[in-house]
N, C-alpha and C positions, 0 to 999 in steps of 0.2 A: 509539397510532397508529391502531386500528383506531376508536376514538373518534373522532380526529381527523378522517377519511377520511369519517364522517358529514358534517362542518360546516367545509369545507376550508378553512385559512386561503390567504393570496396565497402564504408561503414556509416552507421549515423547514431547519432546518441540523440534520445528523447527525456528530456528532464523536465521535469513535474511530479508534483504530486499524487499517489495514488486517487484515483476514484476523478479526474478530470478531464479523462479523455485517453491519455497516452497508450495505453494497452490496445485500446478498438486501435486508434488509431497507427500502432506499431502492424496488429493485424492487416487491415486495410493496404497499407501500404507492402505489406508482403505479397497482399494477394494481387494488387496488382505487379508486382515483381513478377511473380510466378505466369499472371496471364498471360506478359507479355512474352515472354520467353516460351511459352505453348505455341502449338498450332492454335489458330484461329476456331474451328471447333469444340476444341476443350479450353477457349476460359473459362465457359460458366461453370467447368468443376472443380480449374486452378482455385477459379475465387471462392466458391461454396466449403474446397476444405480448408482449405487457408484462415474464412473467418472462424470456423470451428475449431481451428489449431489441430486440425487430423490431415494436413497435407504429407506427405513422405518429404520433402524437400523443405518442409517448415518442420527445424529442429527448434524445439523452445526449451532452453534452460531455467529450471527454476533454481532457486537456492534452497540446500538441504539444510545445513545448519542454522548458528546465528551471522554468519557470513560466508562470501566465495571462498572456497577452500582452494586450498592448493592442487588435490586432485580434482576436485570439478573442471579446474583453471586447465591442468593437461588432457582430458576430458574433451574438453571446449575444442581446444588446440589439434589432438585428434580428428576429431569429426571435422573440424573445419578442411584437412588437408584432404578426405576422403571427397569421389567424386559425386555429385549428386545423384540421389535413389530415382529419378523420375527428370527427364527433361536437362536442359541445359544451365539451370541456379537452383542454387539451392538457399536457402534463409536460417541462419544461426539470431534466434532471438534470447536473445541475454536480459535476464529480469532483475532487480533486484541491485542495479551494477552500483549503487552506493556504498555499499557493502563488499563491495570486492577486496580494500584491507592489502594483506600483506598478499596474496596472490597477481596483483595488478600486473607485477614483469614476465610473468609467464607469458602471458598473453598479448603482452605489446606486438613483439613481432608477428601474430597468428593476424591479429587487429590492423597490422599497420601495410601487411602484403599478405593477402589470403590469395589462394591459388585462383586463376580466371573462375567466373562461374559463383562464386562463394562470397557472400553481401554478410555484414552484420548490422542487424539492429538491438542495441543495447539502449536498458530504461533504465534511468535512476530520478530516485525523489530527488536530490539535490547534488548538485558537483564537490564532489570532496578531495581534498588533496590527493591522495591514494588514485584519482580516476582522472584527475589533472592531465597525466600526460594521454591516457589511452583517447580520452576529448581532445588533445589536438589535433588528432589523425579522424578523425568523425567530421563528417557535420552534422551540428547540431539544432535542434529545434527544442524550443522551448514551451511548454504544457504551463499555464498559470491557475491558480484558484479560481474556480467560476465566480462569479457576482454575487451578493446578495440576490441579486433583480431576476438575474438567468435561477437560481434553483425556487427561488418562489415563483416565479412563473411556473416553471415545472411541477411542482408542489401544487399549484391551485387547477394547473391543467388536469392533474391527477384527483381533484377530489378533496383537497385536505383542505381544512377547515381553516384560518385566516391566522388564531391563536395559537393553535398547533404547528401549521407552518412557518408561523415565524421562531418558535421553539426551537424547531429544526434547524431551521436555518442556520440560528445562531449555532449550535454546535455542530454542523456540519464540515467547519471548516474549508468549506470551498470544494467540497466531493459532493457530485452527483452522488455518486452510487452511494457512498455514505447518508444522504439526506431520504434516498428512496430508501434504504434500509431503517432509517429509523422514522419515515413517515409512517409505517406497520408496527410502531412500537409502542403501547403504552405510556412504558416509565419513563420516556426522555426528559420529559417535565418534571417528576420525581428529583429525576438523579442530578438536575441541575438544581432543583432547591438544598437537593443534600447538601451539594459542595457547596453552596453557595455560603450556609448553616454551620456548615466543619468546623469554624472558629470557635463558633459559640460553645461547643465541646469539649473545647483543648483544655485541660487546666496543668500544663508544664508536666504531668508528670507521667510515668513509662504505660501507668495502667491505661489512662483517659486515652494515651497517643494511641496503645494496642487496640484500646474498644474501637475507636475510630476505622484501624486501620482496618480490621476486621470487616465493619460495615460497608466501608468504602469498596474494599473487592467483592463482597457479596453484590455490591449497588454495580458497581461494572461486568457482574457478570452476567445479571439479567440483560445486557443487550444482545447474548447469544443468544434468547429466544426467539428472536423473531429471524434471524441466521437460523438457525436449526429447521424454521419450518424451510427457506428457501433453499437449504441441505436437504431434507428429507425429500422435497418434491426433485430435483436434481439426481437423488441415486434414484427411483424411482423410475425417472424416464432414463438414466442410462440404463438400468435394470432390462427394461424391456430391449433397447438398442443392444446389447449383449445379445440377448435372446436371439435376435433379428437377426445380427449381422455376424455371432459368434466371435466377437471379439476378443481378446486375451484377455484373461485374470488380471494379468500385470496395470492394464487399461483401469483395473477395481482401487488397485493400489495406489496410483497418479493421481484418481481423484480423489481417495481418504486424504492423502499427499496435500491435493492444493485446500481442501475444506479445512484440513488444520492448519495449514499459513493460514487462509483466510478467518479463523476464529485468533490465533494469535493478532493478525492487525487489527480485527472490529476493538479488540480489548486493548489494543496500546493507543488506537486512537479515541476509545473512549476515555480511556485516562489521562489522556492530554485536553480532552474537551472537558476532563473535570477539573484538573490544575487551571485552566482558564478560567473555569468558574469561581472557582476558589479566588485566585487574583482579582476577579471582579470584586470580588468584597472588599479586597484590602486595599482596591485601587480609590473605593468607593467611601473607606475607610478612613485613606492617605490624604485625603483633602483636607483633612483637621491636622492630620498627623503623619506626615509624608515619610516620616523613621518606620514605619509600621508596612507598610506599602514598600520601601527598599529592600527592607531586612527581606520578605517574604519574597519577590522578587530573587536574589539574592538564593536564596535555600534550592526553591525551586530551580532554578537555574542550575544549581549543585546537581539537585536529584536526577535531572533530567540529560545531566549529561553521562551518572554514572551509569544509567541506562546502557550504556555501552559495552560496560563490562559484565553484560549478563547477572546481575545480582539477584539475590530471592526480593521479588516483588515484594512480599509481605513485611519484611526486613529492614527495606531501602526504604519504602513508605512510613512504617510506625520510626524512622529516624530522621522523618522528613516532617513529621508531624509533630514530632517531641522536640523540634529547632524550631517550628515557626512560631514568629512572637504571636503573644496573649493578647485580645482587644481591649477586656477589660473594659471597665467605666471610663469617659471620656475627661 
């Protein structure tokens, strides 16, 4: 990328994972875009807002709904055509782009010939048909799940205790920022015996699935405790920065803005670190009785794609829970 940032092309798609890297790293590489295109004097302020995402010439798009919209998509397309606020480029960072959906032709042509001067960087967790074509016109880099090795390094550099951090680990799924986030958490160990336990629960019928489901989003939502303290410190210091530098209102709104994505992801990735738990059983389960281990497989798999269609969590889960088979006496 630092290569790249010499001889810039018009686009580049970064595909990964949240919480691996790819955001600093989309950052970084913008600010060096910005530096170089400065006088030699002003990099070190190109790069100072650029990491902070307060550059005037780093537009960063986030997604407002449950996917790119059509008007965000002409939006995009817009600004892109306009000429940069500061200096000779400007950066269209596009978030989110897995989800771009039925909006993806708007923006082909804005992506495929953006006016001189006008770069985009566009992040998605994984390449989906819908972003197929806008990725051929990119180059792309690829963000993987860290190691086990690399966050418990991390995790023991940090202080965390050997059983705890492997706790974490495990349900980290390969996110940094995920793993520091729930290294500050009590219940991680908790919520992973819960799901582990879920079985023992189920007895086929609507009431047992609803108790369950009940508990299960209670048990996922204590992981916004310890999000909430790292929100509260966050409005706080921009609180004062307002003060300081009189920034706009609007500036207040951005950040409510991203704090509610970022509690909507901690909860869908703790729900996914709980269905793994839950497989654990039945995988552990399937050794005697591999029918038991498919079926559950199988469900989850169901639930997890209708995720898509926006359903009531509460809803989609007690029907997920009332399908998966019974363990039962062996």
């Amino acid at each position: 990328m630092r290569r790249a940032a010499a001889f810039p092309n018009h686009a580049y798609l970064l595909i990964g994972p949240s919480g691996v890297g790819s955001r600093q790293a989309a950052r970084s590489f913008a600010a060096d875009l910005l530096a170089r295109s400065a006088k030699p004097a002003l990099a070190d302020r190109q790069v100072r807002l650029a990491l902070a995402e307060q550059h005037p010439a780093l537009v960063v798009f986030e997604r407002v709904g449950a996917s790119i919209s059509a008007d965000q998509a002409r939006e995009i397309q817009r600004r892109a055509q306009l000429s940069p606020p500061e200096g000779s480029v400007q950066v269209l960072l596009l978030t989110d782009f897995h989800l771009v959906s039925s909006a993806a032709p708007i923006l082909l042509k804005s992506i495929e010939e953006p006016p001189p001067g006008t770069i985009f960087i566009i992040l998605a967790d994984h390449l989906t048909p819908e972003l197929t074509t806008i990725a051929s016109r990119c180059v792309q880099f690829e963000f993987h799940p860290l190691s086990d090795a690399e966050i418990l390094e991390e995790l023991h550099r940090c202080g965390l205790p050997s059983e705890r951090a492997r706790a974490v680990c495990r349900v980290s799924g390969g996110s940094l920022e995920r793993a520091r986030l729930l290294a500050t958490d009590d219940a991680v160990m908790a919520r992973q015996e819960f799901w582990r336990g879920l079985p023992d629960h189920l007895a086929g019928t609507g009431s047992s699935a609803y108790q369950q489901t009940l508990e299960a989003i209670a048990q996922i939502d204590t992981v916004l405790e310890p999000l909430a303290a790292s929100h509260s410190a966050e409005v706080a210091a921009f609180a004062q920065q307002i003060e300081l530098t009189g920034q706009k209102k609007t500036a207040q709104k951005e950040l409510d803005a991203r704090h509610a994505r970022e509690r909507r992801r901690v909860r869908s990735d703790e729900l996914s670190a709980g269905l793994a738990a839950l497989m654990d059983r039945y995988r552990a389960e399937g050794v005697d009785r591999p029918e038991l281990y498919l079926r559950a497989a199988s469900e989850v798999a169901q639930f997890e794609r209708s995720l898509a269609f926006n359903p009531s969590e509460e809803l989609a889960l007690a029907a997920l829970l009332l399908r998966l088979p019974l363990l039962g006496p062996k």
